[in-house]
C-alpha positions in Angstrom: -0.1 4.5 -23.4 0.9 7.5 -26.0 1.8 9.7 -22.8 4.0 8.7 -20.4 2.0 9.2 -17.0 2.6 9.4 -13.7 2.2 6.8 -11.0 2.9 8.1 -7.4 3.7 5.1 -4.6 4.2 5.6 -1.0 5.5 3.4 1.1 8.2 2.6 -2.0 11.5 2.4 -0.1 10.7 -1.4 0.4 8.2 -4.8 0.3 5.3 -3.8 -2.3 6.2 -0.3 -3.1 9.3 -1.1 -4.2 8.0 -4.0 -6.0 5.4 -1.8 -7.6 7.6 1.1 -8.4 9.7 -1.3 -10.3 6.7 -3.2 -12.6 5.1 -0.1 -13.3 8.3 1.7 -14.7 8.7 -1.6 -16.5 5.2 -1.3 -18.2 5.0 2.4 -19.0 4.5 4.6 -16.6 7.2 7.7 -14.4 6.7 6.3 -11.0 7.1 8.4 -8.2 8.5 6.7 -5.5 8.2 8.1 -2.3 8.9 7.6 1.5 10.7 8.8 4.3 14.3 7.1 3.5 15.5 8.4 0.6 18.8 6.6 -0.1 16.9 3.5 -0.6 14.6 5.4 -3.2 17.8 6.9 -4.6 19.4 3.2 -5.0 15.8 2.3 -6.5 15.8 4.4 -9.0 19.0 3.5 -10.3 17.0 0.4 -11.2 15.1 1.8 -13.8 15.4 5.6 -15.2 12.0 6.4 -14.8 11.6 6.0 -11.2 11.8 9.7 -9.9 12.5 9.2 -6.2 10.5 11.7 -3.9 11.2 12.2 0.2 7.5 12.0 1.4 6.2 11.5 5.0 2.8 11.1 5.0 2.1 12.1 8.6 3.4 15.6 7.7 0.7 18.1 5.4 3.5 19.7 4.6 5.9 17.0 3.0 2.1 15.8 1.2 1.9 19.7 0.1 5.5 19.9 -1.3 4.8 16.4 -3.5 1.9 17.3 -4.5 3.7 21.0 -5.3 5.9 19.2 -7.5 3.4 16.8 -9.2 1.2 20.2 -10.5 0.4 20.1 -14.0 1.9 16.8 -14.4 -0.4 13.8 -16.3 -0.8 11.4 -12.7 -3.0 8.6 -13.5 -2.4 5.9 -10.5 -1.8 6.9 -6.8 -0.6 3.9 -4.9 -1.0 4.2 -1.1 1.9 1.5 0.2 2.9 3.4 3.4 1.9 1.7 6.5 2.3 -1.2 9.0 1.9 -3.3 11.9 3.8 -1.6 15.1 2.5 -4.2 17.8 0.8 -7.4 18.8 -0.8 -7.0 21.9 -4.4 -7.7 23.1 -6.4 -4.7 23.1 -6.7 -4.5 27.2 -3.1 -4.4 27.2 -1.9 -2.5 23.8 -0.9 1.1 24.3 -3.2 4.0 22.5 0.2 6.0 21.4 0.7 2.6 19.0 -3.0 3.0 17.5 -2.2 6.7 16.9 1.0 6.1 15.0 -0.8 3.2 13.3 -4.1 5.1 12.0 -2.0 8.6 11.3 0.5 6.2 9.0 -1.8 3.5 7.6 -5.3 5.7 7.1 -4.6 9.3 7.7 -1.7 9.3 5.3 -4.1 8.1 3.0 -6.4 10.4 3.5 -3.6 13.0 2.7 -2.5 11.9 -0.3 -6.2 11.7 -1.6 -7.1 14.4 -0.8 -3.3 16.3 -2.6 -3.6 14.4 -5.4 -7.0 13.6 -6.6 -7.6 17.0 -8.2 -4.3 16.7 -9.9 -5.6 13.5 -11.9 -8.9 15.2 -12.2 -6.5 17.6 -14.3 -5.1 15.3 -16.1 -8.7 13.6 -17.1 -8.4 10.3 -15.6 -7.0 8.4 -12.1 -6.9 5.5 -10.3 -6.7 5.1 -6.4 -5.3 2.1 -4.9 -5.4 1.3 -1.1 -3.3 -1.5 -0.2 -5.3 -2.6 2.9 -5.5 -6.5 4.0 -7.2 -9.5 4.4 -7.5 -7.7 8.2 -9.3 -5.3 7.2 -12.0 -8.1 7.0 -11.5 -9.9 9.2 -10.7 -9.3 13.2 -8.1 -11.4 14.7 -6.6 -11.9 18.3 -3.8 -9.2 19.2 -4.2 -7.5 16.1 -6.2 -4.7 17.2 -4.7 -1.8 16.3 -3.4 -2.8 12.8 -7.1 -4.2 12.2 -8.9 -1.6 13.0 -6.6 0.7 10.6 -7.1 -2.0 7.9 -10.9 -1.8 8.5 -10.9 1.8 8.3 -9.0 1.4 4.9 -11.3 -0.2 3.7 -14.3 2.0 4.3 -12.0 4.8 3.1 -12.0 2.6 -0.3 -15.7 1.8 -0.4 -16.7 6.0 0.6 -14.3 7.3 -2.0 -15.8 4.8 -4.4 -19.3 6.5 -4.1 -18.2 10.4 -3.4 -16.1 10.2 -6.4 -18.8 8.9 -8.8 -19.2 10.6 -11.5 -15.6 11.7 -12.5 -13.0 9.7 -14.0 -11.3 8.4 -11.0 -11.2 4.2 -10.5 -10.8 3.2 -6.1 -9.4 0.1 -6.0 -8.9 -2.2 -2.7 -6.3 -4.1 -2.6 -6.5 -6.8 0.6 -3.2 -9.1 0.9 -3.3 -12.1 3.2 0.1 -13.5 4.0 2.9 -12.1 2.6 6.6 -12.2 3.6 8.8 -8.9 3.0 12.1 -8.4 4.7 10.6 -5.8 7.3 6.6 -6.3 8.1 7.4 -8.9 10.8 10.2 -7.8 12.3 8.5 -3.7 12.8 5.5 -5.7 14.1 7.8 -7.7 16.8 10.0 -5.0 17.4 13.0 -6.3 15.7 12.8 -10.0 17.2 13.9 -12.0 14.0 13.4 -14.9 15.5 9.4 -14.1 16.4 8.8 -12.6 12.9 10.1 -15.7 11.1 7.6 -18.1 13.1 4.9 -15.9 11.2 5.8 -17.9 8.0 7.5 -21.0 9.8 6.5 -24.4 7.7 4.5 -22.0 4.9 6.7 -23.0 2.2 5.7 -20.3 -0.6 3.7 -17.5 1.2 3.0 -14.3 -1.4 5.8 -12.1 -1.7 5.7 -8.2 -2.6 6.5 -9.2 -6.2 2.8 -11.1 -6.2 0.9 -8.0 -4.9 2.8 -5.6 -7.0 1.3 -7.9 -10.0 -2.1 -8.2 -8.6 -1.6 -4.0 -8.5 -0.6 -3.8 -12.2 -3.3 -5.6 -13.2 -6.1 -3.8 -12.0 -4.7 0.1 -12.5 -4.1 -1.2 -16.7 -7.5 -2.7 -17.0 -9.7 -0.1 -19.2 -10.9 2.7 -17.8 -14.7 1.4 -17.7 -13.4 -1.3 -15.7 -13.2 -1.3 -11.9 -12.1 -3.5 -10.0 -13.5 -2.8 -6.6 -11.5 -4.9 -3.5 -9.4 -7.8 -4.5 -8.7 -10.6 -1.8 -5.5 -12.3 -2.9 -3.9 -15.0 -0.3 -1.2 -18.0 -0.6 -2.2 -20.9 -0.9 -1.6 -22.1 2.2 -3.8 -19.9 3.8 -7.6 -21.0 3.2 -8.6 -18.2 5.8 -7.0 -15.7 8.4 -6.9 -18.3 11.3 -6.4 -21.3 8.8 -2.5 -21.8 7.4 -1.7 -25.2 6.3 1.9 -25.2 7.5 4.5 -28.3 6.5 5.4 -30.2 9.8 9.1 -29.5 10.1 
């Protein structure tokens, strides 16, 4: 690319952001990296000198409002929304509705935020890409996944509405839906810090995806021409033929 343009990650203080934040610096772009813990952004961008790292909470307008303050004026192309997770693993009748909240404000309401900041700022620039990390959940249901589904399935229709409201101007929506992949922290926030719990995720899966797969599969589509979209990409080890089918090496 002849200008140096912005790509803006959330979510990039670890696991895919992080991974993305570093290919895309590698391949041409400023990224952006934001989240809420900024010494691990600050020891990222020592990585690479154009990663810019940003202190962003998405659950707060006002940190959104401040990023998207400093981002004015500025050629953003590609806005990356990483920031999320899994918080519990209970069955619905038992799960408590403070979990869901935190889970939908972080995984589809900080979304919404950042769409909303920063899509007029690429229309600006003349060009953008949206990219929704969502997951192979939010396709398919499974038990005593409830709340961490039913944010995925609502990323997924945020994906597919943008897609058509945004018609017509030069902004690409990309899904991209992740089966199994092992970071250092997903698990373990999921089971509450039980090490031992979040490692029989991935017990006898002997090369699940890791958050240096999906940041590829995320390069891919955002440096594809700008006539081509790619709309939802499913990408899975694999091991894993489906969400309830892992082929796991006896031990």
């Amino acid at each position: 690319m002849s200008t140096r343009e912005y790509a803006v990650i959330t979510g990039a203080s670890s696991g895919i952001g992080a991974a993305t934040a570093q290919l895309l610096a590698d391949n041409g772009y400023h990224v952006i990296a934001a989240a809420r813990r900024i010494d691990r952004l600050n020891e990222l961008a020592k990585s690479n000198p154009e990663i810019e790292a940003f202190a962003l909470d998405v659950t707060e307008q006002a940190s959104v409002d401040a990023l998207a303050k400093h981002l004015s004026g500025k050629p953003v192309a590609v806005l990356i929304n990483c920031a999320g997770g899994a918080f519990d693993f209970d069955p619905v009748t038992e799960s408590d509705p403070e979990i869901w909240k935190k889970t939908f404000d972080i995984n589809v309401v900080g979304s919404v935020r950042m769409v909303k900041a920063l899509t007029p700022v690429m229309i600006s620039h003349g060009r953008g890409h949206i990219v929704l990390i969502s997951s192979t959940a939010g396709h398919r249901a499974y038990e005593n996944g409830g709340s961490y589904v039913a944010s995925k399935f609502a990323e997924t229709s945020l994906a597919e509405t943008l897609r058509l409201e945004l018609n017509g101007k030069p902004i690409r929506v990309t899904e991209i839906a992740p089966g199994m992949v092992k970071t250092d922290e997903f698990a373990k926030v999921r089971f509450r810090g039980d090490a031992d719990r979040a490692a029989k995720v991935y017990e006898g899966v002997t090369r699940p995806l890791t958050a240096a797969d999906v940041a590829e599969s995320i390069r891919w589509s955002v440096m594809l021409p700008d006539h081509f979209n790619i709309d939802s990409m499913t990408i899975r080890p694999l091991a894993q033929a489906a969400q309830h089918k892992v082929y796991r090496q006896p031990l």
